[in-house]
KOLTILUM-433230 format. One line per 5 residues: their letters; for each residue y negated, x, z of N, C-alpha, C. Coordinates in steps of 0.02 Angstrom, whole numbers, padded with zeros to 5 digits, always signed. Each point is the difference from the previous one (the first is absolute). Example, Ala and Ser with C-alpha at 12.3 -4.5 7.8 and 13.67 -1.06 7.14 Angstrom:
<atoms>
AS	+00284 +00660 +00390 -00059 -00045 +00000 -00060 +00045 +00000 ~ -00053 -00018 -00036 -00059 +00042 +00003 -00055 -00039 +00037
</atoms>
This chain:
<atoms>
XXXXX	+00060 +00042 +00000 -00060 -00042 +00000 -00062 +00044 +00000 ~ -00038 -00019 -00038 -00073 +00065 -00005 -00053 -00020 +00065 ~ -00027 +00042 -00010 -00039 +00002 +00091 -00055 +00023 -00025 ~ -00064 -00013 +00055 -00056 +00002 -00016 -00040 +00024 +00048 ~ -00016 +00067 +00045 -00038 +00024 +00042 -00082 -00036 -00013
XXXXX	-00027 -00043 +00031 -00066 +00000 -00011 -00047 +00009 +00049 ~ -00043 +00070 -00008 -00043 +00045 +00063 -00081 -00048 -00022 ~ -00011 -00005 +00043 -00086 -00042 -00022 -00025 -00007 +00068 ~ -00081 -00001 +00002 -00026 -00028 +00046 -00047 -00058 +00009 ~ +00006 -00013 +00044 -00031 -00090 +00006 -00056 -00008 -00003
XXXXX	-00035 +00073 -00020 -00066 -00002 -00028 -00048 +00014 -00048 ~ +00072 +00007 -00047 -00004 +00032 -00066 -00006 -00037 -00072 ~ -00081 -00019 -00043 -00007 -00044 -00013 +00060 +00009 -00089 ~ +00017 +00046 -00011 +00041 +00019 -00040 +00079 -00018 -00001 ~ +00011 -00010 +00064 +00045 -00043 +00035 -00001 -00066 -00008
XXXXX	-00060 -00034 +00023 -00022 -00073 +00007 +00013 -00013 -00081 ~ -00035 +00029 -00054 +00028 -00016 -00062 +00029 +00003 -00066 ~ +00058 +00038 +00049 +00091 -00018 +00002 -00004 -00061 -00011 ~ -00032 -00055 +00025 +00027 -00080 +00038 +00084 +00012 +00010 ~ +00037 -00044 -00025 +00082 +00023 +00002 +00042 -00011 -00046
XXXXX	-00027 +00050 -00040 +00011 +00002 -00060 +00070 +00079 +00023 ~ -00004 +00012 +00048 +00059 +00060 +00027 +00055 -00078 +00010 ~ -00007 -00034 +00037 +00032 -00054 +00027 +00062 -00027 -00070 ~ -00065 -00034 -00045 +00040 -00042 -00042 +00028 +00075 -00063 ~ +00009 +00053 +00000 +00002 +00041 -00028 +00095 +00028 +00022
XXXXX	+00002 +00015 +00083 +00054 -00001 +00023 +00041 -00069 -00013 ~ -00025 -00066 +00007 +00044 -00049 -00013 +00031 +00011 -00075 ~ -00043 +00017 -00057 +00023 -00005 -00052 +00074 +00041 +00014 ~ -00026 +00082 +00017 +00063 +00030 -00008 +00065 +00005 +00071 ~ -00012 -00045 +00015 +00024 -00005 +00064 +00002 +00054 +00054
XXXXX	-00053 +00039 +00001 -00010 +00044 +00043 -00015 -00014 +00079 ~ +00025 +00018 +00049 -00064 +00011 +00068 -00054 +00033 +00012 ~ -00029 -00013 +00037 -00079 +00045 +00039 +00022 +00004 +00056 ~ -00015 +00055 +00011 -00014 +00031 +00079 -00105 +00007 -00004 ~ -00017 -00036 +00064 -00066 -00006 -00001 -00036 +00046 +00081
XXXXX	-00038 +00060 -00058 +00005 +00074 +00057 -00076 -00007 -00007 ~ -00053 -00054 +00039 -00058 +00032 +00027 -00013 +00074 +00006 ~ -00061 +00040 +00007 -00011 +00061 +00012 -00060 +00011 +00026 ~ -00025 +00022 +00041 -00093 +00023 +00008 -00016 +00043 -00056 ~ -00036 -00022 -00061 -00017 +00024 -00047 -00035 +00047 +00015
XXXXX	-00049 -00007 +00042 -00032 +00062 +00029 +00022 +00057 +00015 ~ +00057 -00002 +00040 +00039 +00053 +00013 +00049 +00017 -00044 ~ +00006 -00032 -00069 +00036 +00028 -00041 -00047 +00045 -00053 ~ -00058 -00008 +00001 -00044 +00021 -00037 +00002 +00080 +00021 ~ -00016 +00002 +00078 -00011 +00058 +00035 +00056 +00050 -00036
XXXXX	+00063 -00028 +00001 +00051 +00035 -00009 +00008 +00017 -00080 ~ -00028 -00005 -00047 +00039 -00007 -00041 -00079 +00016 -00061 ~ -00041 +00024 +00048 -00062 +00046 -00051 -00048 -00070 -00016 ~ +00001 -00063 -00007 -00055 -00060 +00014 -00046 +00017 +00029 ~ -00059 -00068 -00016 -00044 -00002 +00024 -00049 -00059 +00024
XXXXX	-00006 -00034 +00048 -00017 -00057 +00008 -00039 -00042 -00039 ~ +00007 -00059 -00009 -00070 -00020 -00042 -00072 +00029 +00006 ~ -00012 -00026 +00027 -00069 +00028 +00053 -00016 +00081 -00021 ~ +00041 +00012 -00003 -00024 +00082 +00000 +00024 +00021 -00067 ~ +00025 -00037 -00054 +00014 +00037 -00057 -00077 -00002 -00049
XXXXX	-00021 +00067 -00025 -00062 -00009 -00064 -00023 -00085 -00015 ~ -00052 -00007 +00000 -00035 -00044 -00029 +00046 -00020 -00061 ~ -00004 +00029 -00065 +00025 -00026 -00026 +00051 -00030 -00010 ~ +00051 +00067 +00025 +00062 -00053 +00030 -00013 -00083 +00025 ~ -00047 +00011 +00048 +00026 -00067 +00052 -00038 -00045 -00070
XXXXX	-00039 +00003 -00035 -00032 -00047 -00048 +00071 -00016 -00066 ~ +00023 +00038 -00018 +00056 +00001 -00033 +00052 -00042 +00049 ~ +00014 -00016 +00042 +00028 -00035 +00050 +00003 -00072 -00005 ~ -00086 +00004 +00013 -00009 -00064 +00000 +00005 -00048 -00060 ~ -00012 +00050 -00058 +00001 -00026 -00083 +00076 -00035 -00017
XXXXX	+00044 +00061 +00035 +00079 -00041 -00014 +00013 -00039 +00030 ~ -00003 +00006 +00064 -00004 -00055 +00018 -00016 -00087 -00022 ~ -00058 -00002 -00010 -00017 -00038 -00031 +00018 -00032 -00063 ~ +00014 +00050 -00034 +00048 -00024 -00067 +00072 -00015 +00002 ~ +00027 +00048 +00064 +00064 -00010 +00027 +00011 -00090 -00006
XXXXX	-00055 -00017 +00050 +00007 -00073 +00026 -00020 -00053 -00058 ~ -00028 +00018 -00041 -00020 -00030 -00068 +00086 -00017 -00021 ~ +00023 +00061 -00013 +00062 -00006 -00015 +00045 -00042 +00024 ~ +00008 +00012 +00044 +00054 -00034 +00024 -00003 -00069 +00037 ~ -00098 -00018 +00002 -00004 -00083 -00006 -00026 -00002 +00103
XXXXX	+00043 +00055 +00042 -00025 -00026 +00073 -00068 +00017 +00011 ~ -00028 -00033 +00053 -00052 +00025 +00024 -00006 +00044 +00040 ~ -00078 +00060 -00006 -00009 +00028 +00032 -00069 +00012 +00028 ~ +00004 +00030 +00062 -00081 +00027 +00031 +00013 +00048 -00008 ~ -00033 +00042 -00034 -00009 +00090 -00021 -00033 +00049 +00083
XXXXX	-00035 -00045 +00036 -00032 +00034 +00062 +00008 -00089 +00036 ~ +00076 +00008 +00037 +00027 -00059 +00049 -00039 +00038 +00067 ~ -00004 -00058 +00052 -00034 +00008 +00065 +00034 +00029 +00022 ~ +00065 -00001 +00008 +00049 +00055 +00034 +00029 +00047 -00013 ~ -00018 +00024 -00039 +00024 +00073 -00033 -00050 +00065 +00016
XXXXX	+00055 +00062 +00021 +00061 -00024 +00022 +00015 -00002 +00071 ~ +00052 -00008 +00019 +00002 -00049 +00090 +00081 +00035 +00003 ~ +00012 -00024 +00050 +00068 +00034 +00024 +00037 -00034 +00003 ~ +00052 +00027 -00036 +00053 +00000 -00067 +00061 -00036 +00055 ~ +00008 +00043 +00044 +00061 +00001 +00047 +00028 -00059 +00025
XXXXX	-00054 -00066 +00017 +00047 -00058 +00025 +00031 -00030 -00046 ~ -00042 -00007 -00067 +00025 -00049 -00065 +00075 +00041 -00011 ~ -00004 +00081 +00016 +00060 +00041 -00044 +00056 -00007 +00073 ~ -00029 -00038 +00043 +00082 -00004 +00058 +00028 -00061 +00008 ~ -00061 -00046 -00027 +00024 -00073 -00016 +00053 +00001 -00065
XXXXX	-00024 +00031 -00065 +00059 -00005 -00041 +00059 +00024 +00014 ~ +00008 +00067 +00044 +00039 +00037 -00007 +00060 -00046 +00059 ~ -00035 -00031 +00049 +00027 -00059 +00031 +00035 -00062 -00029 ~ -00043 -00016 -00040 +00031 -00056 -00065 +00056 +00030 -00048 ~ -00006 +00049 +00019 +00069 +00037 -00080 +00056 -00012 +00052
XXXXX	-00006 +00042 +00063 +00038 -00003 +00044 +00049 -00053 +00022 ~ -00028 -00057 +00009 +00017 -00065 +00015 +00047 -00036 -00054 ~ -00043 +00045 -00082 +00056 -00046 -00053 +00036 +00040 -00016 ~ +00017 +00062 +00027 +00064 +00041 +00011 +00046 -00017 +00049 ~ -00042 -00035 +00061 +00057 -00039 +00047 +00044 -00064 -00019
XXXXX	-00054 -00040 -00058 +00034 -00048 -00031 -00061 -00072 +00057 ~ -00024 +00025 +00013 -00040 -00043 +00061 -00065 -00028 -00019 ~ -00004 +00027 -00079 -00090 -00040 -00037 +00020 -00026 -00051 ~ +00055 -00042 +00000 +00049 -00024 -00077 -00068 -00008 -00056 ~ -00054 -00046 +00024 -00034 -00015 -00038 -00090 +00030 -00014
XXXXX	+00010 +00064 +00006 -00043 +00051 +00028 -00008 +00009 -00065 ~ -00058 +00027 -00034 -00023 +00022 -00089 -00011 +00071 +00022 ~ +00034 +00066 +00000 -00045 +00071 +00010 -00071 +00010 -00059 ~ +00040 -00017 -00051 -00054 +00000 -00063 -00084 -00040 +00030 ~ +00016 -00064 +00014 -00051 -00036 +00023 -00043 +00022 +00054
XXXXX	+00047 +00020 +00055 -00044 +00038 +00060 -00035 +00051 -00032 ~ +00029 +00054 -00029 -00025 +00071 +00005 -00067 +00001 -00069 ~ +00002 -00068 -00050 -00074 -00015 -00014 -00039 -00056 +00016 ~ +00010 -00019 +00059 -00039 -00045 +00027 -00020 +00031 +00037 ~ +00025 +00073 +00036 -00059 +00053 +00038 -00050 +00031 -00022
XXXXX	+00020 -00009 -00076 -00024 +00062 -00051 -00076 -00057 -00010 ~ +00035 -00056 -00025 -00044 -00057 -00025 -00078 -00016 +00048 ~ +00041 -00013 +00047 -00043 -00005 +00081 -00085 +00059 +00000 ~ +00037 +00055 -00004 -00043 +00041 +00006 -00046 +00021 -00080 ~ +00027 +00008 -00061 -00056 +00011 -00059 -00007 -00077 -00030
XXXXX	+00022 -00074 +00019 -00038 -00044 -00035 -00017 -00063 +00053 ~ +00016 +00023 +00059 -00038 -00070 +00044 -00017 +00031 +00068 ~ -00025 +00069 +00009 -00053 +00014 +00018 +00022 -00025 +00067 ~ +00075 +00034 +00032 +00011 +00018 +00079 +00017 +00038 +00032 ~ +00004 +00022 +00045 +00028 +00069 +00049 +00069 -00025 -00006
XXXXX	+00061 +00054 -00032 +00060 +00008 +00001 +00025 +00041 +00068 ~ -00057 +00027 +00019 +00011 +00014 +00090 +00035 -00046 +00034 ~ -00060 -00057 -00001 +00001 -00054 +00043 +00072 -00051 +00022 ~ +00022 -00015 +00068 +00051 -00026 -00012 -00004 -00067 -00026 ~ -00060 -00040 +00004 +00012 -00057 -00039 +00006 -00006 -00071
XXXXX	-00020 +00050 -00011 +00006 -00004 -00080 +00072 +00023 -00032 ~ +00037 +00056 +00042 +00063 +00008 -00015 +00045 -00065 +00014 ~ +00002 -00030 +00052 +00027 -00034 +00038 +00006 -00063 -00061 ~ -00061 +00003 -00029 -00018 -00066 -00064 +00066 +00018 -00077 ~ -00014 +00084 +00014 +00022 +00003 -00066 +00086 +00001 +00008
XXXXX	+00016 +00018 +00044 +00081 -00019 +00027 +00035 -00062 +00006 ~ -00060 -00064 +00006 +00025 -00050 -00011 -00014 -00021 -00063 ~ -00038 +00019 -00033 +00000 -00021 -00061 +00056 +00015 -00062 ~ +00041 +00071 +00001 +00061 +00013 -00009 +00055 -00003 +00027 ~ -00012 -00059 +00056 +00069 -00022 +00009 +00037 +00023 +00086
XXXXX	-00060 +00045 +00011 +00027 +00052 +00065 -00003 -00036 +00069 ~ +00023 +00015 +00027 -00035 -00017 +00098 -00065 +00037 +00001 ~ -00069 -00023 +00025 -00071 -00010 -00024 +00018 +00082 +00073 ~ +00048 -00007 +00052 +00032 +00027 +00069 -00005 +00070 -00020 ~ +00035 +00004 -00055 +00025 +00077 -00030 -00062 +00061 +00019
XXXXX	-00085 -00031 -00030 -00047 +00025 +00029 +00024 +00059 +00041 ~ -00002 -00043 +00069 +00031 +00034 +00084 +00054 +00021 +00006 ~ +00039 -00004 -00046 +00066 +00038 +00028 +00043 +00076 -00037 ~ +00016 +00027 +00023 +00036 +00056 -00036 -00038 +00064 +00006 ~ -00081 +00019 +00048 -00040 +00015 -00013 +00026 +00095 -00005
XXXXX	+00030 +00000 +00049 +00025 +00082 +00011 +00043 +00021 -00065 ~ +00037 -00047 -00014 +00049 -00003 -00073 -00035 +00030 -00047 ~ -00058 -00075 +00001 -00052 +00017 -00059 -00020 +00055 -00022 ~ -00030 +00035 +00060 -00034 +00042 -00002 +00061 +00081 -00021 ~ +00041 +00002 +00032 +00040 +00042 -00013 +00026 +00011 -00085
XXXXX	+00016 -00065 -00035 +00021 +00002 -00064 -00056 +00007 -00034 ~ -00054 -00024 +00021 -00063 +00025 -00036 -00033 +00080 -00023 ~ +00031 +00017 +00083 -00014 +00073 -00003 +00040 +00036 -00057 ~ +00073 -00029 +00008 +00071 +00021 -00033 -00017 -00004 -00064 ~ -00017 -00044 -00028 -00048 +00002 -00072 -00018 +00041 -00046
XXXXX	-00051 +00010 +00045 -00052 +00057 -00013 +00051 +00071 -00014 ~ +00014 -00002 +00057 +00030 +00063 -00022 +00060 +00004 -00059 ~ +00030 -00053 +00001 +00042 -00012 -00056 -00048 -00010 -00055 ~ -00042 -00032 -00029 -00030 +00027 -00037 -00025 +00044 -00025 ~ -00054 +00040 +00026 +00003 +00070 +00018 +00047 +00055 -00046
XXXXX	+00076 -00026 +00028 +00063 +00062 -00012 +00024 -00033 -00065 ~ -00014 -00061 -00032 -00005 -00042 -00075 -00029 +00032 -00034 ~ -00049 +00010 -00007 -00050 +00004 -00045 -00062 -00031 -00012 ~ -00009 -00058 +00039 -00041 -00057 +00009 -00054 +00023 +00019 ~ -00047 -00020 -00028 -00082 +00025 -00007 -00057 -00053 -00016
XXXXX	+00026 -00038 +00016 -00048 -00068 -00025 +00026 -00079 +00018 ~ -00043 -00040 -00027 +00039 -00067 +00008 -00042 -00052 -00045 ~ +00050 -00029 -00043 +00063 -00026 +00007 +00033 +00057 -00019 ~ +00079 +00011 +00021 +00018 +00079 -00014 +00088 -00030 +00007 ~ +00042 +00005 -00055 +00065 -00059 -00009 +00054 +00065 -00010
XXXXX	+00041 +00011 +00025 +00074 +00043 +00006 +00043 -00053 -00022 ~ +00052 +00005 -00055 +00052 -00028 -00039 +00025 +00046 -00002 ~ +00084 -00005 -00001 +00061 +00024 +00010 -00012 +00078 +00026 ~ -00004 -00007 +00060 +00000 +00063 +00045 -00065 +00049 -00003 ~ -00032 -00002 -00091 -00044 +00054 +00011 -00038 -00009 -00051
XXXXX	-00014 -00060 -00026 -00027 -00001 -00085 -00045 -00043 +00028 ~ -00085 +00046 -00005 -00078 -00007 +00024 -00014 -00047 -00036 ~ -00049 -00040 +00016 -00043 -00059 -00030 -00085 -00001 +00038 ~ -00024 +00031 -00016 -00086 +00001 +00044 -00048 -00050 -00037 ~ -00007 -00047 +00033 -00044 -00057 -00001 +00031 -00052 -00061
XXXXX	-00050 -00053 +00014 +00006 -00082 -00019 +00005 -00005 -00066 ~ -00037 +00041 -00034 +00001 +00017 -00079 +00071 +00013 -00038 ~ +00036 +00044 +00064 +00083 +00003 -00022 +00041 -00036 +00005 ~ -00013 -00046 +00028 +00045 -00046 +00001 +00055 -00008 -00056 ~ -00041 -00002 -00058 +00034 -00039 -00065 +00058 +00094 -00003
XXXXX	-00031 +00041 +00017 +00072 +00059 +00000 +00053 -00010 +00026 ~ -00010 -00025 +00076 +00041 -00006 +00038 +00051 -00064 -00030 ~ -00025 -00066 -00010 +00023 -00042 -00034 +00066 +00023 -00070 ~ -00036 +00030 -00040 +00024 +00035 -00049 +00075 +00026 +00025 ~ -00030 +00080 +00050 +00054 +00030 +00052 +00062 -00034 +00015
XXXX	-00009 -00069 +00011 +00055 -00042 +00056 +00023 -00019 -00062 ~ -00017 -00026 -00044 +00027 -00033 -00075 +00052 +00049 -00025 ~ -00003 +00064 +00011 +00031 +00052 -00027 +00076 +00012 +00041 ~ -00028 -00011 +00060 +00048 -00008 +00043 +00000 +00097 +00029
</atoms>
């Protein structure tokens, strides 16, 4: 069965539009996801990056240009400069990692991962809320199906596989996000590739 490492962070608007188009992409080829949050920040550090904020002017203006056309593209909405960007990453990334958890126990039968992990994305670049905040996670867990609970629970877990991540990323190759591992070691860096990866799984 083909498998699908996917490293991203919950504040990554390159991520956000993905929408789930990774989602209905694995259904075609009947693949899984494994869904590996990361502190982008701290993958940056590692791996020669450079924050938004601090990359050349032009860079960050070139940013904002794809962006923008990005979202042209692909039809979602976006705020190019959202009120909460960026904010800390860590509760939204222990709530999912909580929700994967649970439908590995068999205990969220009717849980969407696809849905949660861009309705965090969504939350924060097109309706303008703190993905910190627990009400707003708490919102987006029930809206895919989750215990709204998950929020609060698992927190030491969370945090541990979060860390675990990173560094598994890190020892990947992973340098960015959206950032997709297929069959053990075959790279995919950002939303644009998709249609490779797609391709990839077709090939088998």
């Amino acid at each position: 069965m083909p498998h699908v490492d996917y490293y991203f962070a919950t504040i990554s608007p390159f991520a956000y539009l993905a929408g789930t188009r990774l989602e209905e992409i694995a259904d075609r080829h009947g693949a899984s996801i494994s869904y590996k949050p990361v502190d982008l920040m701290g993958l940056f550090g590692r791996t020669g990056g450079t924050k938004p904020a601090e990359r050349h002017a032009s860079r960050q203006e070139y940013r904002l240009q794809e962006l923008r056309r990005q979202a042209a593209e692909t039809g979602l909405p976006i705020n190019l400069k959202p009120a909460f960007f960026p904010t800390n990453m860590a509760p939204s990334s222990y709530a999912i990692i909580a929700a994967q958890a649970e439908k590995q126990k068999g205990a969220a039968p009717g849980g969407d991962m696809g849905r949660l992990v861009h309705g965090v994305m969504r939350a924060c670049w097109a309706e303008e809320k703190n993905i910190a905040e627990d009400d707003v996670i708490r919102a987006c867990l029930k809206d895919a199906g989750f215990d709204p609970a998950l929020a609060d629970s698992g927190l030491l877990s969370g945090a541990e596989t979060y860390a675990a991540n990173l560094e598994e990323a890190s020892e990947r190759g992973v340098f960015g996000s959206p950032f997709y591992i297929a069959d053990g070691d075959e790279r995919f860096w950002g939303q644009d590739r998709l249609d490779a990866l797609d391709r990839h799984l077709a090939n088998g």
